[in-house]
C-alpha positions as CSV (number, residue, x, y, z in Angstrom):
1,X,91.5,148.1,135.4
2,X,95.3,148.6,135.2
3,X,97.5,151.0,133.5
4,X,98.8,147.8,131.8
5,X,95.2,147.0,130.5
6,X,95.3,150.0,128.6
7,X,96.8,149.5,124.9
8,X,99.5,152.0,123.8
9,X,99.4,153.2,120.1
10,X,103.0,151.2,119.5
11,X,101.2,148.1,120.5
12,X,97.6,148.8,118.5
13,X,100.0,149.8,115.6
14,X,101.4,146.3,116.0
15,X,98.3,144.2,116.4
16,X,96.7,145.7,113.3
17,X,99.8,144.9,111.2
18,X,99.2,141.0,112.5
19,X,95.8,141.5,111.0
20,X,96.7,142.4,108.0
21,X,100.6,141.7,107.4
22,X,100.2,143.1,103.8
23,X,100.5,146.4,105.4
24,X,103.7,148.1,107.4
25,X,103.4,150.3,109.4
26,X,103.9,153.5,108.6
27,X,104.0,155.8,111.5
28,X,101.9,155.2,114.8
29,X,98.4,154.2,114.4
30,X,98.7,154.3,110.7
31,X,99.5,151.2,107.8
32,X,100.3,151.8,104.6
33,X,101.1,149.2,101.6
34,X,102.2,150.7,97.9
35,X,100.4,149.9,94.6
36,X,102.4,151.3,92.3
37,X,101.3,154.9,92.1
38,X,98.9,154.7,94.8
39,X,99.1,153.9,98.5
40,X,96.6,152.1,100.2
41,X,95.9,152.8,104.1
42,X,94.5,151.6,107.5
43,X,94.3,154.7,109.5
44,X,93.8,154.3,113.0
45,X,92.3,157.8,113.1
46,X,92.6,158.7,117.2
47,X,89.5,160.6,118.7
48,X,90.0,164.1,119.6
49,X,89.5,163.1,123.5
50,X,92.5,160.6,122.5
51,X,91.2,157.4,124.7
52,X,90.5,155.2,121.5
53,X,90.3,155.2,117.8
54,X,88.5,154.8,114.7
55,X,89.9,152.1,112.0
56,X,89.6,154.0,108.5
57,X,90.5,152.6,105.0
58,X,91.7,155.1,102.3
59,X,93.8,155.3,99.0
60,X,96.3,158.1,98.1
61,X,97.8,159.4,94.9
62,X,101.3,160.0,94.2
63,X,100.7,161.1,90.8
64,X,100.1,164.8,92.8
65,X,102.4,167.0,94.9
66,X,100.3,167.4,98.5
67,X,102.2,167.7,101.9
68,X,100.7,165.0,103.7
69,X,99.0,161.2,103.1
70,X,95.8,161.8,102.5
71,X,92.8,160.0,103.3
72,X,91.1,159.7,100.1
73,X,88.3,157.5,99.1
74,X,88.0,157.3,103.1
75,X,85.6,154.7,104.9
76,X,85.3,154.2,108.7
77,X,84.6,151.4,110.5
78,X,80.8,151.2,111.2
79,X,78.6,150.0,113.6
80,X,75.5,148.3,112.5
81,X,73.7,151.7,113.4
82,X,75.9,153.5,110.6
83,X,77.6,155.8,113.1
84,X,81.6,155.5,113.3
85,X,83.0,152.4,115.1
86,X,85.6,153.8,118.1
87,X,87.4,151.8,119.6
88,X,88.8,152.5,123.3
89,X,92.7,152.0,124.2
90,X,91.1,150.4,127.6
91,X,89.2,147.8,125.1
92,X,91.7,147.5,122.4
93,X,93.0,143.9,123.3
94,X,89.1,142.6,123.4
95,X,87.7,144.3,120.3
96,X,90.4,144.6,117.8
97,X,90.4,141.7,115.6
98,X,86.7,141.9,115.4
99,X,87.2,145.1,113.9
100,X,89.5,144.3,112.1
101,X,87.1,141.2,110.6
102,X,84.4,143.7,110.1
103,X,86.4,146.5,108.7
104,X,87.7,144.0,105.6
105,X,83.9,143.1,105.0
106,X,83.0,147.4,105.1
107,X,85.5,148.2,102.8
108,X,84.5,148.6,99.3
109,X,88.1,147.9,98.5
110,X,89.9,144.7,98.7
111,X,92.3,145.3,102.5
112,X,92.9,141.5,103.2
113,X,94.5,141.5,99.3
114,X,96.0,144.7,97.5
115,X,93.8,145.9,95.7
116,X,93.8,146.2,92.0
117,X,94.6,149.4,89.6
118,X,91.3,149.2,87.9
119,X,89.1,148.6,91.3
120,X,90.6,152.0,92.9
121,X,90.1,153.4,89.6
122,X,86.7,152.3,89.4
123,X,86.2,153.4,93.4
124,X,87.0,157.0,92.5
125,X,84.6,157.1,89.4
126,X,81.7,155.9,91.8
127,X,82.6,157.9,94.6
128,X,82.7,161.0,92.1
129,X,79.4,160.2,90.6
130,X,77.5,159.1,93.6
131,X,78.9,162.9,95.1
132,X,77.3,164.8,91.9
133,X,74.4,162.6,92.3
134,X,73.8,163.4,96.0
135,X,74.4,167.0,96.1
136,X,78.1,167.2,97.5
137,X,81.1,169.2,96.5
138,X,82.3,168.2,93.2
139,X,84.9,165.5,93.4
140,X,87.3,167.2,91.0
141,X,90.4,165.8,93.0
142,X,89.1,162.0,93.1
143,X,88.6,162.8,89.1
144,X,91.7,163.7,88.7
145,X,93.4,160.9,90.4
146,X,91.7,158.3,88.9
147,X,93.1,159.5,85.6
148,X,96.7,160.6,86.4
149,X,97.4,157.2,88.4
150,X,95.9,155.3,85.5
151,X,98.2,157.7,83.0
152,X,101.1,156.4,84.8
153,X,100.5,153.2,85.0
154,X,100.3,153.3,81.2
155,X,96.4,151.7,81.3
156,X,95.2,154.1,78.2
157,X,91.8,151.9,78.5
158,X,91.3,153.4,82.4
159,X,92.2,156.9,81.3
160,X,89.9,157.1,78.7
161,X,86.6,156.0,80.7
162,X,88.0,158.4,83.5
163,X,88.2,161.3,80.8
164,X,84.8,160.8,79.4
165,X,83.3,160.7,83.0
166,X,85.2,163.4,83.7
167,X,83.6,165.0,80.3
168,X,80.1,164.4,81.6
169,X,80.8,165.6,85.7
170,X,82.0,168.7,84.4
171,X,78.8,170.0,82.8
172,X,77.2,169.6,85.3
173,X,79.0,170.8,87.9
174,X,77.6,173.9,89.8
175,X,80.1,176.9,89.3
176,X,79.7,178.3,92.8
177,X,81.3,174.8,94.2
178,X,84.1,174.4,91.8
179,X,87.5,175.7,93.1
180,X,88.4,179.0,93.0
181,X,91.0,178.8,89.9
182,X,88.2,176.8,87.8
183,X,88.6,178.7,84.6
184,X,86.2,176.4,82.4
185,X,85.5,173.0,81.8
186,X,87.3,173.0,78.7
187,X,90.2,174.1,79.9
188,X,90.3,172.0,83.4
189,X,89.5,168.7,80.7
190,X,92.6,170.3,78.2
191,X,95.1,170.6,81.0
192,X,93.7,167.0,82.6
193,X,94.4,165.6,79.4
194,X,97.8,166.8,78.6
195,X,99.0,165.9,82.2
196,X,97.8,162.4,81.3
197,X,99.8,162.1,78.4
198,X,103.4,163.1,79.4
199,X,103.9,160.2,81.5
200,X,107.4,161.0,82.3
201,X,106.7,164.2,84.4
202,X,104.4,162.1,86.3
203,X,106.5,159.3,87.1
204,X,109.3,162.0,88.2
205,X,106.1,163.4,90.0
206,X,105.5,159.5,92.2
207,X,109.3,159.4,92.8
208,X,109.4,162.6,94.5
209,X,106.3,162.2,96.7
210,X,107.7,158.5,97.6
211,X,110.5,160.3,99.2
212,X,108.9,163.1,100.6
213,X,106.8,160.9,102.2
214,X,109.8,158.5,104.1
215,X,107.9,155.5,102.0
216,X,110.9,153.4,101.4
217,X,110.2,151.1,104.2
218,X,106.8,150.4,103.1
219,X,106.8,147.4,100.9
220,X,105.8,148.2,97.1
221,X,103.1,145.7,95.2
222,X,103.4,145.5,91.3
223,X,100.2,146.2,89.4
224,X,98.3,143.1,89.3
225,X,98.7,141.0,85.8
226,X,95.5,140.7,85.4
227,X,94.8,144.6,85.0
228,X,96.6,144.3,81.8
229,X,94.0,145.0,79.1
């Protein structure tokens, strides 16, 4: 094999965004596309020997301050063994769009399509419940998100099934995993709800993090119509 055989990350970067032209690409080895108040990804998340990579789908909020694009809701490709799906710069040109085939039939969100408001919404809420349900750290972030993006988008319906799952989580939650500020339930669902209902803070709140962020280049996608209640 050649040095020529071997992919660079420019050139994976460009092969995945002929995969799936819905996406730009962001930075190197990583896609983004704009919902709205959300950003929807295709990280091409490099291995820490840095000779290939691993294709990962994720969802961000911009309804919160946070320094970097975050990975939420993340879901590697996997092999049919369950383990993570890496894919070497030496193999790139032979494997790619097979991954990139079986990384749009892994995802539980819609890649070759944006997705919909009310399927990311619905995404956290499962992801939040299936964590309680198996043990892991409460997903008071994903929570959160789900109703601050659906606040913004002015989809009352979304932020009310978010607030009454959010109701249930948190009495149920075990103290000793909760953040370290957690003052009560109470107060966490008081403060969630009033950031929910002054809209305009959090719209100043997307703006911001769009720039922050350098996302002016990435193409934005209106809410669907059909998310309309």
């Amino acid at each position: 094999m050649t040095k020529s055989d071997v992919a660079t990350p420019r050139r994976v970067t460009s092969d995945w965004v002929a995969e799936f032209p819905g996406f730009d690409a962001w930075r190197p080895m990583h896609l983004l596309r704009r919902i709205g108040p959300i950003v929807q990804g295709i990280c091409l998340d490099r291995s820490t020997s840095g000779d290939g990579y691993t294709p990962t789908v994720h969802v961000h909020a911009l309804t919160r301050e946070f320094p970097v694009i975050s990975l939420m809701l993340g879901q590697r490709l996997e092999r049919t063994s369950g383990q993570p799906e890496r894919i070497l710069f030496s193999r790139h040109r032979g494997e790619f769009q097979e991954a990139a085939r079986a990384l749009a039939e892994q995802s539980r969100l819609p890649i070759e399509s944006p997705s919909s408001l009310e399927e990311i919404v619905k995404e956290y809420h499962s992801v939040s419940i299936n964590r309680q349900q198996s043990g892991l750290p409460p997903a008071v972030m994903e929570i959160e998100d789900s109703i601050l993006i659906s606040a913004v988008a002015e989809r009352s319906d979304l932020v009310a099934d978010g607030l009454k799952i959010a109701s249930e989580l948190a009495g149920v939650w075990p103290k000793a995993r909760l953040p370290i500020d957690w003052v009560s339930a109470e107060v966490w669902l008081d403060g969630l709800a009033s950031r929910a209902r002054d809209i305009g803070s959090l719209s100043v709140i997307v703006d911001s993090e769009a720039n922050k962020h350098k996302l002016s280049k990435i193409r934005e996608t209106a809410v669907r119509i059909e998310d309309a209640p």
